[in-house]
N, CA, C, O and CB atoms as a CASP TS submission, in Angstrom:
PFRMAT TS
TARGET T0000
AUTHOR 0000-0000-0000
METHOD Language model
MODEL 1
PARENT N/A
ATOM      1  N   UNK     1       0.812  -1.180   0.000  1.00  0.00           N
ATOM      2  CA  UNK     1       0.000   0.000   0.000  1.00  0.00           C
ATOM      3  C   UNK     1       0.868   1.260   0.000  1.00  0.00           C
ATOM      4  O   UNK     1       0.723   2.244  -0.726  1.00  0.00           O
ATOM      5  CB  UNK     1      -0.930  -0.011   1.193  1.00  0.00           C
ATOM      6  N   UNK     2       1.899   1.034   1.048  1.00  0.00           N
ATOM      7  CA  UNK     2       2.707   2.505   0.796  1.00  0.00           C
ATOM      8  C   UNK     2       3.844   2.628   0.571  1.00  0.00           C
ATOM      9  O   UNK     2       4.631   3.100   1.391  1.00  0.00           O
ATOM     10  CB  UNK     2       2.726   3.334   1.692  1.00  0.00           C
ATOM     11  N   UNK     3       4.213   2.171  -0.755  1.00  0.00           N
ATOM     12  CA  UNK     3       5.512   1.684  -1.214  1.00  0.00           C
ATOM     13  C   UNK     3       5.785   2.693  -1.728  1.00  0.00           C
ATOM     14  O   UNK     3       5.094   3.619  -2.154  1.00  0.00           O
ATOM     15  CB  UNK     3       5.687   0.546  -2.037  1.00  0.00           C
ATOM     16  N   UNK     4       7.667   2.371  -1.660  1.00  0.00           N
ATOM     17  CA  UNK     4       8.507   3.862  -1.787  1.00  0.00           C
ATOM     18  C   UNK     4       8.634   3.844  -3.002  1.00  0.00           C
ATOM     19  O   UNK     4       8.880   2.823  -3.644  1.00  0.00           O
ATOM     20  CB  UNK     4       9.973   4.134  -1.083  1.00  0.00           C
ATOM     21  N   UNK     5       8.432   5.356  -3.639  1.00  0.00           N
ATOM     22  CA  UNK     5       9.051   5.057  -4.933  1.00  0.00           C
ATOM     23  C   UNK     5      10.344   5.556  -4.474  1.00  0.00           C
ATOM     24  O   UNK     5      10.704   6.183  -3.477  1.00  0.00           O
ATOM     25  CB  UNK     5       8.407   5.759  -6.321  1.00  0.00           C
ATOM     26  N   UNK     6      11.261   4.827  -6.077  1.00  0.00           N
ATOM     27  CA  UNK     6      12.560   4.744  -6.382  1.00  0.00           C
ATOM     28  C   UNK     6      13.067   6.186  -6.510  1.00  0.00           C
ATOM     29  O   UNK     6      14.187   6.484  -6.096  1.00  0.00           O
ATOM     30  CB  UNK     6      12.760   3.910  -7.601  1.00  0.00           C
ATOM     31  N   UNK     7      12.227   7.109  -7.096  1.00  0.00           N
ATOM     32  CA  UNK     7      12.910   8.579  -7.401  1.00  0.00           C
ATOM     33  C   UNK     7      13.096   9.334  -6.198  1.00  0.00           C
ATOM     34  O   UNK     7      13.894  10.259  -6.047  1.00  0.00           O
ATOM     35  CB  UNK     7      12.033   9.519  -8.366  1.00  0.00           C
ATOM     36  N   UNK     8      12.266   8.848  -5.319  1.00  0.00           N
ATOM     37  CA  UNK     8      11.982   9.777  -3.494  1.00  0.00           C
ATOM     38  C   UNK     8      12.634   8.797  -2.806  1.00  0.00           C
ATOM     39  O   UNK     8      12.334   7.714  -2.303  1.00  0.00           O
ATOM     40  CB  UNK     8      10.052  10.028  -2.639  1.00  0.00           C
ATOM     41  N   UNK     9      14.252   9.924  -2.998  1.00  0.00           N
ATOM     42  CA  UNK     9      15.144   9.602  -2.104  1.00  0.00           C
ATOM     43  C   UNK     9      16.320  11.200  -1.264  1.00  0.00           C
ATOM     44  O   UNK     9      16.013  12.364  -1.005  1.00  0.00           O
ATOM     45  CB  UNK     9      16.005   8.379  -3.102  1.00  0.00           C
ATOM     46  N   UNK    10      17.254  10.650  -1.147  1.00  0.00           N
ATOM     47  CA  UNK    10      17.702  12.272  -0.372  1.00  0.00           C
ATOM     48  C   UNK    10      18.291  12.917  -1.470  1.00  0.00           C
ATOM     49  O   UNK    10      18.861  12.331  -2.391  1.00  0.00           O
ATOM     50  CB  UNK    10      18.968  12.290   1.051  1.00  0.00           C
ATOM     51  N   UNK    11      18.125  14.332  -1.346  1.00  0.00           N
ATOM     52  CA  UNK    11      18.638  14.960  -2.351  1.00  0.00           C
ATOM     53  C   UNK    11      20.208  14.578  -2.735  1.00  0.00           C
ATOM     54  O   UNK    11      20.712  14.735  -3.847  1.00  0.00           O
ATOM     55  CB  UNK    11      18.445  16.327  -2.025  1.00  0.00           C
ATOM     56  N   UNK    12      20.934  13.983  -1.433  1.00  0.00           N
ATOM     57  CA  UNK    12      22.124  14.208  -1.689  1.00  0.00           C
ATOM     58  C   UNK    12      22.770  13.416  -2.885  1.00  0.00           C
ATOM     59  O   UNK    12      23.689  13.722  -3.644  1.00  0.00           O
ATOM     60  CB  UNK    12      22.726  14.031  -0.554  1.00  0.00           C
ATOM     61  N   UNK    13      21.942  12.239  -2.792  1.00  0.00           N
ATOM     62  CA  UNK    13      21.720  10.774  -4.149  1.00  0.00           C
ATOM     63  C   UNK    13      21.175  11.010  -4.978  1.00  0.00           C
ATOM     64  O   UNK    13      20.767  10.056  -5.641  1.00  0.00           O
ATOM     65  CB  UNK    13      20.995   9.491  -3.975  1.00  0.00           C
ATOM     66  N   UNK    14      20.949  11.949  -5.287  1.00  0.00           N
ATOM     67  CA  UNK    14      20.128  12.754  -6.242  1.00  0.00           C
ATOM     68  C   UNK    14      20.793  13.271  -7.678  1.00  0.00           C
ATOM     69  O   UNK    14      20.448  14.035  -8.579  1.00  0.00           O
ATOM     70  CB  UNK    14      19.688  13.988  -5.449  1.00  0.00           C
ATOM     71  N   UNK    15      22.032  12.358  -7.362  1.00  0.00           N
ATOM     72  CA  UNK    15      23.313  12.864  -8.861  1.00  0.00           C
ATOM     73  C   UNK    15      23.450  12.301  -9.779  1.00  0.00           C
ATOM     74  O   UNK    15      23.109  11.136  -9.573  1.00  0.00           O
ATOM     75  CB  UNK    15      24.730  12.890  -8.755  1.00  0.00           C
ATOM     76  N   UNK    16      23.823  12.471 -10.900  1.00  0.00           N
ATOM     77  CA  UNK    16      23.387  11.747 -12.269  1.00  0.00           C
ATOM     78  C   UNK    16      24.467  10.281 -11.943  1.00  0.00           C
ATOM     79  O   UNK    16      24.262   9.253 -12.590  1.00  0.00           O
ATOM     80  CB  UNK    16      23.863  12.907 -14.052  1.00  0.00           C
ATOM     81  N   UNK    17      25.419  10.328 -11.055  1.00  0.00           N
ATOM     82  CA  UNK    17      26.064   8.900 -10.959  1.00  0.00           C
ATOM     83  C   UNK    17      26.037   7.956 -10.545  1.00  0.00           C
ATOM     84  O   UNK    17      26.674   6.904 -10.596  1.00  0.00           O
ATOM     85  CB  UNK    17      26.737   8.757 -10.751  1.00  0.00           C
ATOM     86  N   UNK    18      24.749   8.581  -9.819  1.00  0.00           N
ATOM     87  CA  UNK    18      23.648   7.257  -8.751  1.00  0.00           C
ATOM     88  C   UNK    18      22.154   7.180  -9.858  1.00  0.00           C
ATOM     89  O   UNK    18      21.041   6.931  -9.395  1.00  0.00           O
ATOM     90  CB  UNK    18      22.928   8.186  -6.443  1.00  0.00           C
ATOM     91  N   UNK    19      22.357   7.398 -11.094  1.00  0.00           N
ATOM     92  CA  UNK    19      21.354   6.957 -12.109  1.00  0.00           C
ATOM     93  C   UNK    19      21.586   6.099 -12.338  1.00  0.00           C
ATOM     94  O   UNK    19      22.739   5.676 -12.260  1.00  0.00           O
ATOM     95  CB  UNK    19      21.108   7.441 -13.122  1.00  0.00           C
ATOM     96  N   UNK    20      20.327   5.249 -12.837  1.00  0.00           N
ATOM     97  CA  UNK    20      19.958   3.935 -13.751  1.00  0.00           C
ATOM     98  C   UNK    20      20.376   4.480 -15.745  1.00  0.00           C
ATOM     99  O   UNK    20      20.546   3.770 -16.735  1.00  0.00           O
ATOM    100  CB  UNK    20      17.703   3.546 -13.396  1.00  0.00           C
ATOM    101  N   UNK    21      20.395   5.605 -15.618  1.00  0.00           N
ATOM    102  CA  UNK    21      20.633   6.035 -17.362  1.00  0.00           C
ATOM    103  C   UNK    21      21.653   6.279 -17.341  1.00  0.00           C
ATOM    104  O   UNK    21      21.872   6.757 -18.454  1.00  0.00           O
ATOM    105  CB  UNK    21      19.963   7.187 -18.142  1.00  0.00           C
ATOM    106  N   UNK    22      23.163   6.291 -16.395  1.00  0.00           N
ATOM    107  CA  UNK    22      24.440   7.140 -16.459  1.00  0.00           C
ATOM    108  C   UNK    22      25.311   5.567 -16.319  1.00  0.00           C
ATOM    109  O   UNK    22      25.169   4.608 -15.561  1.00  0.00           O
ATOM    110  CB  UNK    22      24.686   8.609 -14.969  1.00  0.00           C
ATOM    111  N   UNK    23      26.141   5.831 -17.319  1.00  0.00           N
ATOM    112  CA  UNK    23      27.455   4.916 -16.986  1.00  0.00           C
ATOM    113  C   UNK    23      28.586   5.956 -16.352  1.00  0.00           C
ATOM    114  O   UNK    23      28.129   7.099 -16.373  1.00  0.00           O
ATOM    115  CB  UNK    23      28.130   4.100 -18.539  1.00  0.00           C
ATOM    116  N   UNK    24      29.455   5.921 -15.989  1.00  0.00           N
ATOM    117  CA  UNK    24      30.698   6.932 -15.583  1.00  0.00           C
ATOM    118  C   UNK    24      32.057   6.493 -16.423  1.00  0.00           C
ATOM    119  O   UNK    24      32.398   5.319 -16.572  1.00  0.00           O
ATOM    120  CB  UNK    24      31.061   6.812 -13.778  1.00  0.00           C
ATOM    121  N   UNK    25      32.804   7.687 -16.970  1.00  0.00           N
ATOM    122  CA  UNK    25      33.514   7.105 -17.737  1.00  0.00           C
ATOM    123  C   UNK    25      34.640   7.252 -16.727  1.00  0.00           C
ATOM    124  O   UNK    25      34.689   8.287 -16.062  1.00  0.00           O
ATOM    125  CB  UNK    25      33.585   7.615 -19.160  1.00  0.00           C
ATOM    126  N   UNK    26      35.851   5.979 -16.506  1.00  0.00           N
ATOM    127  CA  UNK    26      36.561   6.481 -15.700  1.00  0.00           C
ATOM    128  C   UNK    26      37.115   6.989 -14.368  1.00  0.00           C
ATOM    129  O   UNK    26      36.665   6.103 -13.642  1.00  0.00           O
ATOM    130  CB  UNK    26      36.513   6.781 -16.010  1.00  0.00           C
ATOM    131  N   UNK    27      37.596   7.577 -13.778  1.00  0.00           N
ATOM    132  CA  UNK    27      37.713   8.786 -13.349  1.00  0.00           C
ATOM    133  C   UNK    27      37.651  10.556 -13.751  1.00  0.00           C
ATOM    134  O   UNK    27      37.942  11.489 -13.002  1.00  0.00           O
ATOM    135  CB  UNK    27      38.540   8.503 -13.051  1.00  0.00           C
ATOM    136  N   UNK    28      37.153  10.615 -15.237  1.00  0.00           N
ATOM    137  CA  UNK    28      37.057  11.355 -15.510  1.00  0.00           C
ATOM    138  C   UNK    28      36.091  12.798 -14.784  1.00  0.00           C
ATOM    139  O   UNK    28      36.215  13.984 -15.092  1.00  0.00           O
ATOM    140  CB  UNK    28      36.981  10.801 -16.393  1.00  0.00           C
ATOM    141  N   UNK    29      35.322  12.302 -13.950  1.00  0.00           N
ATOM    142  CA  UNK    29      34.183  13.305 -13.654  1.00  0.00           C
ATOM    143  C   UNK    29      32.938  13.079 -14.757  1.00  0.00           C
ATOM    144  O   UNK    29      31.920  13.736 -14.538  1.00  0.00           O
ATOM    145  CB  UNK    29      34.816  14.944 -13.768  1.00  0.00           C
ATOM    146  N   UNK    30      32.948  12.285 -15.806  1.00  0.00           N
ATOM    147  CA  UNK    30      31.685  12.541 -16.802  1.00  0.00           C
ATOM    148  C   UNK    30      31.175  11.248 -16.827  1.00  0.00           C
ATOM    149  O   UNK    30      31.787  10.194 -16.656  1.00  0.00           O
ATOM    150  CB  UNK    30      31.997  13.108 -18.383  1.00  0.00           C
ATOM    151  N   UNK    31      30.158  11.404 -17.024  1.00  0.00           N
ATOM    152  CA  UNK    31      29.090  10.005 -17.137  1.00  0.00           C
ATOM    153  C   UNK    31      28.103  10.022 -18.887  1.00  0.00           C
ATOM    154  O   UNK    31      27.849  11.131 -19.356  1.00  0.00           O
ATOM    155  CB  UNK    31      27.589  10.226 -15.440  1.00  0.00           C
ATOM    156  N   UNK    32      27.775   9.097 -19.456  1.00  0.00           N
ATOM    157  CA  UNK    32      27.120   8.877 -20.366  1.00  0.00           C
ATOM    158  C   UNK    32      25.576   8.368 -19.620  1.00  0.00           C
ATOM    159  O   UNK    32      25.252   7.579 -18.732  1.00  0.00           O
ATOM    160  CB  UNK    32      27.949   7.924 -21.282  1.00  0.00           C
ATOM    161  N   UNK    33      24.780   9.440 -20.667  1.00  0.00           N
ATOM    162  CA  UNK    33      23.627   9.306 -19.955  1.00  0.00           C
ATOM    163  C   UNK    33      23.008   9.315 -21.270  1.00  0.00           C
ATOM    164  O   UNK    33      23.163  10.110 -22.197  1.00  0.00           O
ATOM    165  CB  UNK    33      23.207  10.365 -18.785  1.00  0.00           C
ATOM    166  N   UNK    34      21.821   7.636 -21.118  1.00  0.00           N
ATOM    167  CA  UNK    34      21.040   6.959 -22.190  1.00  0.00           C
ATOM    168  C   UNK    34      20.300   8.279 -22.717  1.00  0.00           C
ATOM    169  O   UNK    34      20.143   8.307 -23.937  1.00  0.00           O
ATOM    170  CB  UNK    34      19.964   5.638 -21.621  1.00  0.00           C
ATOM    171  N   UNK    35      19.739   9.563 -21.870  1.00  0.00           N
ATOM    172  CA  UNK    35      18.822  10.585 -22.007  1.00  0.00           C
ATOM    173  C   UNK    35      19.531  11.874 -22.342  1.00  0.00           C
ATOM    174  O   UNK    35      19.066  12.395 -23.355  1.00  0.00           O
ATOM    175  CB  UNK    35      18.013  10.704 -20.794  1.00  0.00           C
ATOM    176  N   UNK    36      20.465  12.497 -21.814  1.00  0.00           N
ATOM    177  CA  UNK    36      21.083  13.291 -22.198  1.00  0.00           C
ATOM    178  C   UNK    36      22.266  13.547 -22.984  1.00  0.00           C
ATOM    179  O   UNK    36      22.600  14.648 -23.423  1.00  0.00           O
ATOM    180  CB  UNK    36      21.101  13.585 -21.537  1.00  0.00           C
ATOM    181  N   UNK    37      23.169  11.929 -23.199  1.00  0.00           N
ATOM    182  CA  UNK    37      24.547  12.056 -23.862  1.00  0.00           C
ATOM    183  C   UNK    37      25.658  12.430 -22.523  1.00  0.00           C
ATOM    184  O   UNK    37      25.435  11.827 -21.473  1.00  0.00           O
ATOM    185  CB  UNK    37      24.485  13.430 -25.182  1.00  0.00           C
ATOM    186  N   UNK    38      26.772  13.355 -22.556  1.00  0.00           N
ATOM    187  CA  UNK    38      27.622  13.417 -22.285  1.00  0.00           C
ATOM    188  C   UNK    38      27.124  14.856 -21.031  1.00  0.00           C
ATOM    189  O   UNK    38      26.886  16.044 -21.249  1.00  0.00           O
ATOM    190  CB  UNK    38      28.556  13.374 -23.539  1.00  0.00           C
ATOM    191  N   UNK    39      27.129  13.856 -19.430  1.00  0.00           N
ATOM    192  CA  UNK    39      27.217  14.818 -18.494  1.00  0.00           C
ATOM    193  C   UNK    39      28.442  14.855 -17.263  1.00  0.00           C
ATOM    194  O   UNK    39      29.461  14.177 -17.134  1.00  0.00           O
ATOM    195  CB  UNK    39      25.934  14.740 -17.943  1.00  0.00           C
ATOM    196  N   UNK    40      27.817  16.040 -16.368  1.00  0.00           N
ATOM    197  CA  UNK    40      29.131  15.730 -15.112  1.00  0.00           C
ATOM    198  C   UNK    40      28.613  14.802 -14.205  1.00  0.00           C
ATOM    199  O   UNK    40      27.388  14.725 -14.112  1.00  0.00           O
ATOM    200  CB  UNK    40      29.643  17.131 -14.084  1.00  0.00           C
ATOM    201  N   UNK    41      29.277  14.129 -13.563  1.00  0.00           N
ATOM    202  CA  UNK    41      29.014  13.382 -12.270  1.00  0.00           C
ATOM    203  C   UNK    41      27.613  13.535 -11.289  1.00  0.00           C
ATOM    204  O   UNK    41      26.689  12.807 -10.925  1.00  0.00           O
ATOM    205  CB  UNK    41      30.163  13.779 -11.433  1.00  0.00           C
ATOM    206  N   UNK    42      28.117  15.141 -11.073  1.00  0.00           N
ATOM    207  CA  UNK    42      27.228  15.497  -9.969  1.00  0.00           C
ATOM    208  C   UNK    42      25.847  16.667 -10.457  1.00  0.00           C
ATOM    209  O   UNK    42      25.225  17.401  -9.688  1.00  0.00           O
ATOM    210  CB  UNK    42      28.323  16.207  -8.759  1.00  0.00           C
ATOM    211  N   UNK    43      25.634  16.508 -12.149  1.00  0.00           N
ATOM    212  CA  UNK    43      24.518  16.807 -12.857  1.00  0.00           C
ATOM    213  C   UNK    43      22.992  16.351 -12.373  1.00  0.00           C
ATOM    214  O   UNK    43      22.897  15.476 -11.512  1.00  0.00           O
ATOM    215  CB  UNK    43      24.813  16.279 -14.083  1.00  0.00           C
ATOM    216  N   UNK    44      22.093  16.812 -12.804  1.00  0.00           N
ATOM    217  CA  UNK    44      20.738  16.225 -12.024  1.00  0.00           C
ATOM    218  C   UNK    44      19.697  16.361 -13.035  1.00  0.00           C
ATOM    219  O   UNK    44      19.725  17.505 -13.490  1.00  0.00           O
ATOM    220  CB  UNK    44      20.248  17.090 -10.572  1.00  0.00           C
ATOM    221  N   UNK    45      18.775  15.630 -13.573  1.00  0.00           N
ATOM    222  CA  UNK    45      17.344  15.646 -14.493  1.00  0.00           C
ATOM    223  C   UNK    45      15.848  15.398 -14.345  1.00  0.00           C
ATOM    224  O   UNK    45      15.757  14.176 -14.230  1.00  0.00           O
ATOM    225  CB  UNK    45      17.471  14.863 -15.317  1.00  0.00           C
ATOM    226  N   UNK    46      15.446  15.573 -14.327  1.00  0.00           N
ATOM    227  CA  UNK    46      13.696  14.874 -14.058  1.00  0.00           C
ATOM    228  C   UNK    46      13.309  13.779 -14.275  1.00  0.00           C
ATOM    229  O   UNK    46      12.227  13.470 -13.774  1.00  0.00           O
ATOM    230  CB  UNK    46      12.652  15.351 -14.746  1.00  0.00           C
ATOM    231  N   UNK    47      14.210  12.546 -15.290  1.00  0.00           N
ATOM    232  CA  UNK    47      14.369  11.478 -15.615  1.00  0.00           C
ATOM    233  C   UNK    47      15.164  10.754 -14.254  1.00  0.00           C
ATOM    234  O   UNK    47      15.519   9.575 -14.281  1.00  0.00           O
ATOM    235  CB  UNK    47      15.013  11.540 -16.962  1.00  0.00           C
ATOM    236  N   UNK    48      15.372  11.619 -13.118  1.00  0.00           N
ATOM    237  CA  UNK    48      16.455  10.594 -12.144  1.00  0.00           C
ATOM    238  C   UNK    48      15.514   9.194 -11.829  1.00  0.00           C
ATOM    239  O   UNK    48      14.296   9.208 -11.652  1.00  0.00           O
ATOM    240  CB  UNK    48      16.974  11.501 -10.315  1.00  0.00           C
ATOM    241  N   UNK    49      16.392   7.988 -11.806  1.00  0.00           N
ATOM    242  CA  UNK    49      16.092   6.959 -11.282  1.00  0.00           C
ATOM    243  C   UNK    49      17.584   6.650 -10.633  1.00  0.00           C
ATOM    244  O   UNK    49      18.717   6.834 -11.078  1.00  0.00           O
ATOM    245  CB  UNK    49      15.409   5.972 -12.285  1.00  0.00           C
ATOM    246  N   UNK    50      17.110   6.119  -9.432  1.00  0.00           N
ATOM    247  CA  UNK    50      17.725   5.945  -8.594  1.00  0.00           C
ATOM    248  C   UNK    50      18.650   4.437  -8.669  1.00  0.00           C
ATOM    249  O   UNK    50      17.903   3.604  -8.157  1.00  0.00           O
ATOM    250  CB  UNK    50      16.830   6.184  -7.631  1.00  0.00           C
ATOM    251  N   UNK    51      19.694   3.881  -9.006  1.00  0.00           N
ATOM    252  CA  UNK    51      20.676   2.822  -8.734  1.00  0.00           C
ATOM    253  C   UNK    51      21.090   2.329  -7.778  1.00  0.00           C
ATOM    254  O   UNK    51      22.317   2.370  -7.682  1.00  0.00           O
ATOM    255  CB  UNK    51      21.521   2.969  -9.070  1.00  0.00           C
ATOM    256  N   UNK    52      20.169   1.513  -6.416  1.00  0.00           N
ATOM    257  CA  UNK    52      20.875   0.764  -5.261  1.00  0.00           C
ATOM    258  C   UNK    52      21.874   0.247  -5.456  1.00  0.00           C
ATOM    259  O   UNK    52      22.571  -0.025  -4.478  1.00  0.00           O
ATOM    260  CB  UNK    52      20.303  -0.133  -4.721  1.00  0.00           C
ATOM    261  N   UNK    53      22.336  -0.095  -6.800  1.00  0.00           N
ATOM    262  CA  UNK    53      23.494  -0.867  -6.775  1.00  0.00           C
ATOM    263  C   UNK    53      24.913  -0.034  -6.550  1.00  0.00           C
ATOM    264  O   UNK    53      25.898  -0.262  -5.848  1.00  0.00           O
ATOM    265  CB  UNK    53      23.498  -1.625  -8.083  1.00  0.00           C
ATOM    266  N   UNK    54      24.500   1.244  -7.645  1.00  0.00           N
ATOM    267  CA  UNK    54      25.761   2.394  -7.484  1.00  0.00           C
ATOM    268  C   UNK    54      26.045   3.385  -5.899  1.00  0.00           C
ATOM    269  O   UNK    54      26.762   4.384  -5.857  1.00  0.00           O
ATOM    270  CB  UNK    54      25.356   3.649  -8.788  1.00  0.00           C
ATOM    271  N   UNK    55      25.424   2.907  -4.922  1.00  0.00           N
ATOM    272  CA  UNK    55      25.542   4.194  -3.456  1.00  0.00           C
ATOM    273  C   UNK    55      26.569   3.106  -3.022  1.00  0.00           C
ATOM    274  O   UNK    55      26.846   1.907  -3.062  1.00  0.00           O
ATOM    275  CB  UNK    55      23.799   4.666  -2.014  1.00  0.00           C
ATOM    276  N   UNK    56      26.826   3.942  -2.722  1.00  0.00           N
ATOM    277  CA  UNK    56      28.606   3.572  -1.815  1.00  0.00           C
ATOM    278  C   UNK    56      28.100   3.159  -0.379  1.00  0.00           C
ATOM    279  O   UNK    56      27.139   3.859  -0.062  1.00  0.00           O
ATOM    280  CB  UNK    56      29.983   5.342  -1.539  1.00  0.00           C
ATOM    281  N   UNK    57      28.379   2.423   0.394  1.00  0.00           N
ATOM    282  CA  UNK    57      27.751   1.982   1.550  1.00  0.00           C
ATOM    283  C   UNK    57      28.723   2.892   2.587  1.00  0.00           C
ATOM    284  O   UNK    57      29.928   3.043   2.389  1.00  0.00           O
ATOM    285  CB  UNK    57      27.749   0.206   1.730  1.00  0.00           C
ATOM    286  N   UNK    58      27.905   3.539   3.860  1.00  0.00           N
ATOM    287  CA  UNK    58      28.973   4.017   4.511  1.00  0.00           C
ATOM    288  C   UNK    58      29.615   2.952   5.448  1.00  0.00           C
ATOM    289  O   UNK    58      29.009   2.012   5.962  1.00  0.00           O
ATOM    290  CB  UNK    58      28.568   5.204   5.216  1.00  0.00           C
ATOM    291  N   UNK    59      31.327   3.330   5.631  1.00  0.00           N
ATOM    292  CA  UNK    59      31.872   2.104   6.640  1.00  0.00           C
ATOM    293  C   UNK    59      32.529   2.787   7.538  1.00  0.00           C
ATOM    294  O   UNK    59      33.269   3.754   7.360  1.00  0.00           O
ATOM    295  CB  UNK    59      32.870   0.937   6.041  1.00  0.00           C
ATOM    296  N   UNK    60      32.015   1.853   9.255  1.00  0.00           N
ATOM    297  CA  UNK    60      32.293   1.924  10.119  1.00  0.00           C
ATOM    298  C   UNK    60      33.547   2.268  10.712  1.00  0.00           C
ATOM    299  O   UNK    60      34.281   1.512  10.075  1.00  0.00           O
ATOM    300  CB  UNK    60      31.921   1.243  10.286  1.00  0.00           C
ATOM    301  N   UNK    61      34.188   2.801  11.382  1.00  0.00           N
ATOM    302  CA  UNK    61      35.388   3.298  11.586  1.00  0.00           C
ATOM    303  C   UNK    61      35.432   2.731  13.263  1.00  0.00           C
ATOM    304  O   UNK    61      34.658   3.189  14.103  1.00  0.00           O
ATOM    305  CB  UNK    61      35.493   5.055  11.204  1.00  0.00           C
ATOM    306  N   UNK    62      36.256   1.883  13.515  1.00  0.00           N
ATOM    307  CA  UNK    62      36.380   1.598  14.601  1.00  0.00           C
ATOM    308  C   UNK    62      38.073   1.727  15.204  1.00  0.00           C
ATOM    309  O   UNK    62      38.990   1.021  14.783  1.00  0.00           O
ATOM    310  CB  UNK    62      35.716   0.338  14.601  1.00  0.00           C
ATOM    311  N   UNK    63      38.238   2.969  16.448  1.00  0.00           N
ATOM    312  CA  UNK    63      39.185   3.059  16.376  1.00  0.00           C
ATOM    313  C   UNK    63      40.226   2.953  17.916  1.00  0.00           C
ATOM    314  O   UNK    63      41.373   3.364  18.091  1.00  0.00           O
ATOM    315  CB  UNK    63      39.084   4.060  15.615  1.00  0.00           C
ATOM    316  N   UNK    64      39.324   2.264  18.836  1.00  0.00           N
ATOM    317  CA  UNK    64      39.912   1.903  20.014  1.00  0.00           C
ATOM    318  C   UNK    64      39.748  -0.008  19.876  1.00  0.00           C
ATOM    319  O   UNK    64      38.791  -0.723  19.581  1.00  0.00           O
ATOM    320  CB  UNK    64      38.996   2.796  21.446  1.00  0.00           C
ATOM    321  N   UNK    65      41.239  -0.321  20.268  1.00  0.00           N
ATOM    322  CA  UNK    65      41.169  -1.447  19.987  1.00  0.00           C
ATOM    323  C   UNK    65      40.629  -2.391  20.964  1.00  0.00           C
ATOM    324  O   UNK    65      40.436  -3.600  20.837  1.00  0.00           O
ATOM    325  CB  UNK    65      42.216  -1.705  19.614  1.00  0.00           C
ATOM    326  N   UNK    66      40.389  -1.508  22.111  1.00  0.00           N
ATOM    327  CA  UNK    66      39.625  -2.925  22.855  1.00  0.00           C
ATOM    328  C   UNK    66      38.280  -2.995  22.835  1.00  0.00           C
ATOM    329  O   UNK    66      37.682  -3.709  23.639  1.00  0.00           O
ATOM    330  CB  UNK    66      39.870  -3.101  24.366  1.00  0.00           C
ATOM    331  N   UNK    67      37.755  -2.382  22.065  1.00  0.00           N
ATOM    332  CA  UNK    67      36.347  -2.301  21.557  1.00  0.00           C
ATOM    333  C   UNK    67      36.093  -3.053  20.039  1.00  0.00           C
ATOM    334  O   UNK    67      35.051  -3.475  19.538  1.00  0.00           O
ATOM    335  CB  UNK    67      35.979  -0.679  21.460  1.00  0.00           C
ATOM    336  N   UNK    68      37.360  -3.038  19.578  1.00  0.00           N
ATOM    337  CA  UNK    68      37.658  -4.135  18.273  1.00  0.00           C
ATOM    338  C   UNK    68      37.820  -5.960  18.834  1.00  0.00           C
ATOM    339  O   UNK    68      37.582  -7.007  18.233  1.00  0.00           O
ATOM    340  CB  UNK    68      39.486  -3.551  17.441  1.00  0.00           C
ATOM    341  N   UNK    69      38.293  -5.699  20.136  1.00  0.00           N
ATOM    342  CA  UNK    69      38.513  -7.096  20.433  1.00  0.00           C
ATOM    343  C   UNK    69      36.968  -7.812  20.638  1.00  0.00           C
ATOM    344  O   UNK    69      36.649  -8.867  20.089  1.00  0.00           O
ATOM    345  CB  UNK    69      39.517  -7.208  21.839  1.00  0.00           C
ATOM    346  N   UNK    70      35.929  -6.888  21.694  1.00  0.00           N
ATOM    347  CA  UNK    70      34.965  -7.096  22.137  1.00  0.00           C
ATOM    348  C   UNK    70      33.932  -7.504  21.037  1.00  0.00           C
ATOM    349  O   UNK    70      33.400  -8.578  21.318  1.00  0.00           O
ATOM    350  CB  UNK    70      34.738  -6.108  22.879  1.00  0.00           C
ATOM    351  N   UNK    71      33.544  -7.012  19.991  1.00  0.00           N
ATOM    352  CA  UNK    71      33.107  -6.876  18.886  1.00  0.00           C
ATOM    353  C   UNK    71      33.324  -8.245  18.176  1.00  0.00           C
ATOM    354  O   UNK    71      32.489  -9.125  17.967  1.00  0.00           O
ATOM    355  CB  UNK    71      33.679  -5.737  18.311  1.00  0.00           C
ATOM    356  N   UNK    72      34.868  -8.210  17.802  1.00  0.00           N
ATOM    357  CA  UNK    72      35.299  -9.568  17.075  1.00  0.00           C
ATOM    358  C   UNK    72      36.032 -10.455  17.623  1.00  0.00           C
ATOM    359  O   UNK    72      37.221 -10.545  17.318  1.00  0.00           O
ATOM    360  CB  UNK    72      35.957  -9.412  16.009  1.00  0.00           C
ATOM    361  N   UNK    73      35.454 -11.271  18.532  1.00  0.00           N
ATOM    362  CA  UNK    73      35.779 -12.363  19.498  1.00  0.00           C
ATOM    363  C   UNK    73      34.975 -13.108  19.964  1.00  0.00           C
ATOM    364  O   UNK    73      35.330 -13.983  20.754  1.00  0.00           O
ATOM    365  CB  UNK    73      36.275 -12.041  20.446  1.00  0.00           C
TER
END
């Protein structure tokens, strides 16, 4: 009943390199986009669809080690 759509997400993912239409060439900064051709990275369209596969997962930083032992033991 109250399913998310894919486009309503945070603005910050909101960049043409977390699209379903953008490949990225490189490291260049530019992405090929099925809809527009040749954009920047951090470009944005009305066509955004969102890519779970392309978000970078954030990782944990653990930096006292006896809280590393506790954890993984």
């Amino acid at each position: 009943m109250f399913k998310k759509n894919k486009s309503e997400c945070l603005p910050e993912n909101r960049i043409c390199a977390y699209c379903e239409h953008a490949r990225p060439l490189g490291d260049s900064g530019i992405c090929i986009c099925d809809i527009k051709g040749l954009i920047k990275d951090d470009g944005v369209c009305r066509k955004f669809s969102l890519d779970l596969l392309k978000l970078k997962p954030h990782v944990l930083k653990l930096t006292d080690t006896e809280e590393n032992s506790l954890l993984f033991t």
